[in-house]
C-alpha positions as CSV (number, residue, x, y, z in Angstrom):
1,X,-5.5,-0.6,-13.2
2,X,-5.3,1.0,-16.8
3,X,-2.1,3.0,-17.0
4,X,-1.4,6.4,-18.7
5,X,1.5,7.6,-20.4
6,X,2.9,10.8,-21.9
7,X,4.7,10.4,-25.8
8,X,8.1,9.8,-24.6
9,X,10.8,10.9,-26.8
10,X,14.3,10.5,-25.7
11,X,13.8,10.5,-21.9
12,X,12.3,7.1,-22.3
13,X,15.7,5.4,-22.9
14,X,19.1,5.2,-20.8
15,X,21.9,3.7,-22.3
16,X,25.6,3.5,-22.4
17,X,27.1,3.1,-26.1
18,X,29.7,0.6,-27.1
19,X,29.4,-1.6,-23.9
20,X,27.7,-4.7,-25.0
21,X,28.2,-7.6,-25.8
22,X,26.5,-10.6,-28.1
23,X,24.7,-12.7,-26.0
24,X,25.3,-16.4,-26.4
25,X,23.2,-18.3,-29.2
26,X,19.7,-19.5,-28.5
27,X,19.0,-23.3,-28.2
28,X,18.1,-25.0,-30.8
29,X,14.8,-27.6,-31.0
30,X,15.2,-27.2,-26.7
31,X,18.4,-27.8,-26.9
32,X,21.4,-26.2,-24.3
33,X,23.4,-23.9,-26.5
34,X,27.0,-24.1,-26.2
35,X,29.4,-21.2,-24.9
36,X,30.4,-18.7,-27.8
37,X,34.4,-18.5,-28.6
38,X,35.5,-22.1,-26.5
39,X,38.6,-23.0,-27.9
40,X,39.7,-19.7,-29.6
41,X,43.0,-17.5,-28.8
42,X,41.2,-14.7,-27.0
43,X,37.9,-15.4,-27.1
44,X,35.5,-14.4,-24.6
45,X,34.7,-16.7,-21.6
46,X,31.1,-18.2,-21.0
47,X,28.0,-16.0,-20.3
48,X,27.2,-17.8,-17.0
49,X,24.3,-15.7,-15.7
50,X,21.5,-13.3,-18.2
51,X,22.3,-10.2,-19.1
52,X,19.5,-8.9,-21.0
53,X,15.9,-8.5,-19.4
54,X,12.5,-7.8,-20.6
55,X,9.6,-7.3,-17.7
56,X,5.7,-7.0,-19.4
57,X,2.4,-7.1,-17.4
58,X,0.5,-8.7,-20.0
59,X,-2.6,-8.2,-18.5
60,X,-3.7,-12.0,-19.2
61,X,-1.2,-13.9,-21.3
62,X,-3.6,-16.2,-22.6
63,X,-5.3,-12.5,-24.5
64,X,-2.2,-11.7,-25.6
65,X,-1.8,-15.1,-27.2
66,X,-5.0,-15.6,-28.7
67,X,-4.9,-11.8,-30.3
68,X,-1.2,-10.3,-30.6
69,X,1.2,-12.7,-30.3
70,X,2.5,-12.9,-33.7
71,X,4.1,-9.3,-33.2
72,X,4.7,-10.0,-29.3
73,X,6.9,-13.2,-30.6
74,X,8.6,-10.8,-33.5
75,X,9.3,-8.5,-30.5
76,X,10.8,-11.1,-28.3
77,X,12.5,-12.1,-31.6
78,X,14.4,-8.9,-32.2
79,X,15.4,-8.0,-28.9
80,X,16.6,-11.5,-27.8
81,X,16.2,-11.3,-24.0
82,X,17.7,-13.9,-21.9
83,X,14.9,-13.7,-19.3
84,X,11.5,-12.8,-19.4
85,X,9.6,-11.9,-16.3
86,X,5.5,-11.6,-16.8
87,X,3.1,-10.1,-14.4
88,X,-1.0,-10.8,-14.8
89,X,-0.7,-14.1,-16.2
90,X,-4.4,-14.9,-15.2
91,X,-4.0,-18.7,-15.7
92,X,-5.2,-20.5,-12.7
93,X,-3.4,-23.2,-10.9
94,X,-3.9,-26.7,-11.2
95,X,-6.1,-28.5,-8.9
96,X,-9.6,-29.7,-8.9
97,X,-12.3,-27.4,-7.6
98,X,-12.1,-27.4,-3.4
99,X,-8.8,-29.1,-3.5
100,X,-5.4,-28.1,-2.7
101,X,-4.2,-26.2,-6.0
102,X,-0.4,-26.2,-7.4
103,X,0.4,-22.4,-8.1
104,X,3.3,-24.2,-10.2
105,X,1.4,-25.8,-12.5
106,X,-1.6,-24.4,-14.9
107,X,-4.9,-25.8,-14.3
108,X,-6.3,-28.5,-17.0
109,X,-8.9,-30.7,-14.7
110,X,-11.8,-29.3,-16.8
111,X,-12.7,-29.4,-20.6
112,X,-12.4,-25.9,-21.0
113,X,-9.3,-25.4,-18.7
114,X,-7.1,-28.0,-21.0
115,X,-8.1,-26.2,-24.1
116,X,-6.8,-23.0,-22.4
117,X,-3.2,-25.0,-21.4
118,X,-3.4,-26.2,-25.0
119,X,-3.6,-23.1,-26.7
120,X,-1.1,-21.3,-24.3
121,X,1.7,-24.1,-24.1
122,X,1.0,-24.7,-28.2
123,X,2.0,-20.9,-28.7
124,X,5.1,-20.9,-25.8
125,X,6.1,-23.7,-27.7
126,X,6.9,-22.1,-31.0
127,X,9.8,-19.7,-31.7
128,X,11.4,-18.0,-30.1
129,X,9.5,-19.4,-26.6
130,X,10.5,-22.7,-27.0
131,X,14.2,-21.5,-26.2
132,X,13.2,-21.0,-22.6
133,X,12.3,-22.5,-19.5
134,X,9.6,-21.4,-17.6
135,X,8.5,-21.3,-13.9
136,X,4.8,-20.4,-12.7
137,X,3.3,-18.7,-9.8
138,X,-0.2,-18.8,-10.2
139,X,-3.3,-17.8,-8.3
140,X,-6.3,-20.2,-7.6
141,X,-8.9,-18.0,-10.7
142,X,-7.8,-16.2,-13.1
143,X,-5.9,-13.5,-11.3
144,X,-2.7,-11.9,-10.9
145,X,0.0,-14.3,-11.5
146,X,3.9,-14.7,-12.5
147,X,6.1,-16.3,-15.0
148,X,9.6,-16.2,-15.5
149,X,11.1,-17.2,-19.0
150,X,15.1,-17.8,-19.0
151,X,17.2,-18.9,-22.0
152,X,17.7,-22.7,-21.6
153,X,21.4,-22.2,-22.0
154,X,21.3,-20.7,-18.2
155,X,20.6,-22.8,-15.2
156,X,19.3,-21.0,-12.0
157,X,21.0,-22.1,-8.9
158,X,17.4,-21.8,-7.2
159,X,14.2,-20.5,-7.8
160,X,11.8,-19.3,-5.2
161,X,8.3,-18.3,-4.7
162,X,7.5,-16.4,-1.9
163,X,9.5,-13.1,-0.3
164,X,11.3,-15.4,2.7
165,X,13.2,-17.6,0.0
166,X,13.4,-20.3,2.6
167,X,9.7,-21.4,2.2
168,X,8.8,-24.1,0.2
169,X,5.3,-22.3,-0.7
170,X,3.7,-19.5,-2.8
171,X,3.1,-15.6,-2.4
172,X,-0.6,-15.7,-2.5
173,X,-1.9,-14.6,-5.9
174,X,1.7,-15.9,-7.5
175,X,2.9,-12.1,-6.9
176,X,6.4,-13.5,-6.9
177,X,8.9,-15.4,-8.4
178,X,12.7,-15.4,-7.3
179,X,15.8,-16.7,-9.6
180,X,19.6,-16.8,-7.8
181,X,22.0,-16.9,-10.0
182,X,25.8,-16.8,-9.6
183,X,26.1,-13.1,-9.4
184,X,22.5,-11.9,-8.1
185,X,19.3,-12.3,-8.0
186,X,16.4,-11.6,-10.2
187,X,13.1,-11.0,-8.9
188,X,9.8,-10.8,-10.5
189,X,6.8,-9.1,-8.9
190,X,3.2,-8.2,-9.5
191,X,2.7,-5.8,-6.5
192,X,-0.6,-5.7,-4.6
193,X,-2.5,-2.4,-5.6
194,X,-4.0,-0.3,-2.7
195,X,-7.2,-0.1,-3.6
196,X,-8.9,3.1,-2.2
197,X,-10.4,2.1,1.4
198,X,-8.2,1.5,4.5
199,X,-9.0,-2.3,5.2
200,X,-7.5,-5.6,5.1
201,X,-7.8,-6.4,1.3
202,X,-6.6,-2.8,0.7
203,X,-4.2,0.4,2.7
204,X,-3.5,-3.0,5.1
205,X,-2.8,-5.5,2.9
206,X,-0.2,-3.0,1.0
207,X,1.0,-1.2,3.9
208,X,2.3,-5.3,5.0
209,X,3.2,-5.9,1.5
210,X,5.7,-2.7,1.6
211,X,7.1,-3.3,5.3
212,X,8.2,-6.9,3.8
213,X,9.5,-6.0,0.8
214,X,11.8,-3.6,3.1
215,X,12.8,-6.3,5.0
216,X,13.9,-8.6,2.2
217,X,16.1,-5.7,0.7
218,X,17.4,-5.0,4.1
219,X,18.2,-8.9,4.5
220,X,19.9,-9.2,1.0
221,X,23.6,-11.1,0.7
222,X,23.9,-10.7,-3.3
223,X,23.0,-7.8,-5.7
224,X,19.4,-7.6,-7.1
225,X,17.6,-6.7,-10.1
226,X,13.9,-6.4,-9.1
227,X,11.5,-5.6,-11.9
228,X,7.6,-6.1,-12.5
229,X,4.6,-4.3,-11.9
230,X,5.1,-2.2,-8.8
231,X,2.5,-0.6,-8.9
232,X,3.7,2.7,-7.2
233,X,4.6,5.5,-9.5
234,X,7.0,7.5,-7.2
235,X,7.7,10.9,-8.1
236,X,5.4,13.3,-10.2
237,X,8.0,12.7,-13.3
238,X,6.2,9.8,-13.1
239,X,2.7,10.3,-14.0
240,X,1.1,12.3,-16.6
241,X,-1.3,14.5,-14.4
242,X,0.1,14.6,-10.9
243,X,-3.0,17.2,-9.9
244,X,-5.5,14.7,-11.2
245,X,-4.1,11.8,-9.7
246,X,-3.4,13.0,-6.4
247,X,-7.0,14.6,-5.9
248,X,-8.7,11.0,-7.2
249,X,-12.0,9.9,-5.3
250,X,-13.7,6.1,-6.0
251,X,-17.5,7.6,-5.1
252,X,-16.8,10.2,-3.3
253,X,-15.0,8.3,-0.3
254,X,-12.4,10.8,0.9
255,X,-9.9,8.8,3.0
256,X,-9.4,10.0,7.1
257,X,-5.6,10.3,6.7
258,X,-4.5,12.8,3.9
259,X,-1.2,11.0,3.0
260,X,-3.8,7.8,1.6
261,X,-5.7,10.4,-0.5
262,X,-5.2,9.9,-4.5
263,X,-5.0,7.1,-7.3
264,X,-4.3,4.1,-6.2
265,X,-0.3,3.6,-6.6
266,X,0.1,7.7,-6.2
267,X,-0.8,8.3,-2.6
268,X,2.0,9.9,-0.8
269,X,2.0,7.3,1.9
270,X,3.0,4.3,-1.0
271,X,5.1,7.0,-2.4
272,X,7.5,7.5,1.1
273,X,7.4,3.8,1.7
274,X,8.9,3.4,-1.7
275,X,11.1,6.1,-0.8
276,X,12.2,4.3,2.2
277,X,12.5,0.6,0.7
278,X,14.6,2.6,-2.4
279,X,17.1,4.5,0.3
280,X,18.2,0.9,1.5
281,X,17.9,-0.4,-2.6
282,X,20.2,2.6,-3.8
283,X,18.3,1.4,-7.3
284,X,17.8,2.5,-10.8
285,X,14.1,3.1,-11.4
286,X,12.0,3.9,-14.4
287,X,8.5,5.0,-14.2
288,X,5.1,2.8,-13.6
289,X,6.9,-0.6,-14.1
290,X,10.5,-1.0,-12.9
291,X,14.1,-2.4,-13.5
292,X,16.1,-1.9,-9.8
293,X,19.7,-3.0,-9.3
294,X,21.7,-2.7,-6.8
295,X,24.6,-0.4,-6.7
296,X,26.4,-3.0,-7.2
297,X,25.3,-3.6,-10.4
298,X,24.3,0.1,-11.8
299,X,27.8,0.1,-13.7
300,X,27.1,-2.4,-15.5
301,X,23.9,-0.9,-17.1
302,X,23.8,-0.9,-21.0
303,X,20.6,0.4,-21.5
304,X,17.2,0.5,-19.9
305,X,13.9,0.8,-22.5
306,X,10.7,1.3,-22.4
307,X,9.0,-0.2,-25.9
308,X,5.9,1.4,-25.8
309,X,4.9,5.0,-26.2
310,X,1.6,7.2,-26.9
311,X,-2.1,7.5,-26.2
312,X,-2.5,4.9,-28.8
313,X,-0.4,2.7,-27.1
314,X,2.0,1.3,-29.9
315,X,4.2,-1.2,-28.6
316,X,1.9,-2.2,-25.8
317,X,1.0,-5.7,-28.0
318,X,-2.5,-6.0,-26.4
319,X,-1.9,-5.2,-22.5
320,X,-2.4,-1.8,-20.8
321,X,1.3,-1.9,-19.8
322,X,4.7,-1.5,-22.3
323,X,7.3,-4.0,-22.1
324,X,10.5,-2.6,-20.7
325,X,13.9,-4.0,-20.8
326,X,17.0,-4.0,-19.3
327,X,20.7,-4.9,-20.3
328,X,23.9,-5.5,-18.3
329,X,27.4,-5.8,-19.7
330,X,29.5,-9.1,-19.1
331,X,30.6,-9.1,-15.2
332,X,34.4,-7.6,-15.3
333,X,36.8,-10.5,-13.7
334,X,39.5,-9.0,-11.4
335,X,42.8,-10.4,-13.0
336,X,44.8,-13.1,-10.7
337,X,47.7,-11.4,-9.0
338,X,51.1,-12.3,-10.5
């Protein structure tokens, strides 16, 4: 679903000055970096978990590679995230046509399916990719679709795939990819859209999609950072015709219930169900696509960008969404009692 934005000026950024610090160094040829200022009188402890975030729907990653990722990688270059969470990979998942398929592995059983891996792997292989590990959650075509990218020098205690973390299997469509580490967790999501019509593969399919996602905030035992594609633009602020939006039709169909009227991701019955998942969250939210953390972590915020901006989308590198980033300062140890 193509998104719209209006020219955003300062409102488009939240930050805190003079709260940040340097992020550990980057592996080297896939190696683990080491921790910065070991050894030294007063220098800093180890970074044990990320604290800098970028979240993209790339809107097929193998596009972006093949026609912007020189100026995606100088991007990713500059800003030096230390995990990268992708929606709309649209790499299928490995296995052999009517087979079981591995949504944690990209497809290469065809001629034409290896030369796809080649070309994607070649370019994720190349600076400053190379510096990360990365986990898949892929759909059986070329749909949908999640990766997560984080720094080699950080080691997830576990990473999951699917909304009740203790299931071995996949969200369908790879909509979802968990990391725990030591002081939250990070989750990555491409949210089901909800479509126009209220049937299984649409106002159903999201309405279960929204009652779950409730009940994995609700069930939550660490703080959370959830970002992604929502696809759920909550308030008016949000969208840059709220008139048009809410009176959209797809052929004339004019739903029975009122509160399911409107764009897709702007009805006001997605709209209160966010609401309601977001008074449990207590979250920090920004526009189409989303950082949310937990109160626990909201002091902690640096700064929170969007990197795209105008009709011309500049700063989109290729994909009908902006990237959008996210930055914590260093977690604040309580000192021992003397």
């Amino acid at each position: 679903m193509k998104r719209f934005f209006k020219p955003v000026e300062k409102e488009g950024s939240f930050k805190k000055p003079a709260l940040s610090a340097p992020c550990a160094s980057a592996p080297v040829d896939g190696g683990i970096a080491g921790a910065e200022g070991e050894g030294e009188a007063g220098g800093k402890p180890e970074q044990k978990d990320p604290l800098k975030f970028l979240t993209w729907n790339a809107n097929s990653l193998l596009l972006r590679v093949k026609n912007n990722w020189p100026e995606f990688s100088r991007f990713v270059q500059s800003l030096d995230p230390d995990a990268i969470c992708v929606q709309e990979v649209r790499m299928p998942a490995a296995g052999s046509k009517g087979a079981p398929k591995n949504p944690s592995e990209l497809k290469d059983d065809s001629s034409s399916s290896r030369e796809e891996k080649k070309v994607l792997l070649r370019a994720l292989s190349s600076p400053p990719f190379r510096n990360y590990h990365v986990w898949w959650s892929l759909s059986d075509t070329k749909y949908g679709g999640t990766a997560l990218f984080v720094k080699k020098q950080f080691q997830p205690k576990k990473v999951s795939f699917f909304l009740n973390r203790a299931a071995s299997k996949h969200e369908p469509d790879g909509r979802v990819i968990i990391a725990e580490f030591e002081s939250y967790l990070l989750l990555n999501t491409y949210v089901p859209n909800n479509g126009w019509k209220d049937d299984e593969n649409s106002f159903q399919r999201r309405r279960k999609w929204d009652q779950r996602m409730l009940d994995f905030v609700l069930q939550l035992e660490k703080p959370l950072i959830w970002c992604g594609d929502l696809n759920v633009s909550h308030q008016e602020i949000d969208v840059s015709h709220p008139d048009f939006f809410s009176n959209a039709k797809l052929n004339g169909y004019t739903p029975p219930d009122a509160r399911d009227r409107g764009q897709p991701g702007f009805t006001l019955a997605e709209r209160d169900r966010f609401s309601k998942i977001l008074s449990q969250y207590r979250g920090k939210r920004m526009r189409i696509d989303y950082f949310l953390v937990s109160e626990q972590l909201k002091d902690r915020i640096v700064a929170c960008d969007l990197h795209g901006h105008g009709i011309e989308q500049e700063g989109f590198y290729g994909s009908d969404h902006c990237p959008v980033s996210l930055e914590l300062s260093p977690e604040t140890l309580e000192p021992n009692a003397s």
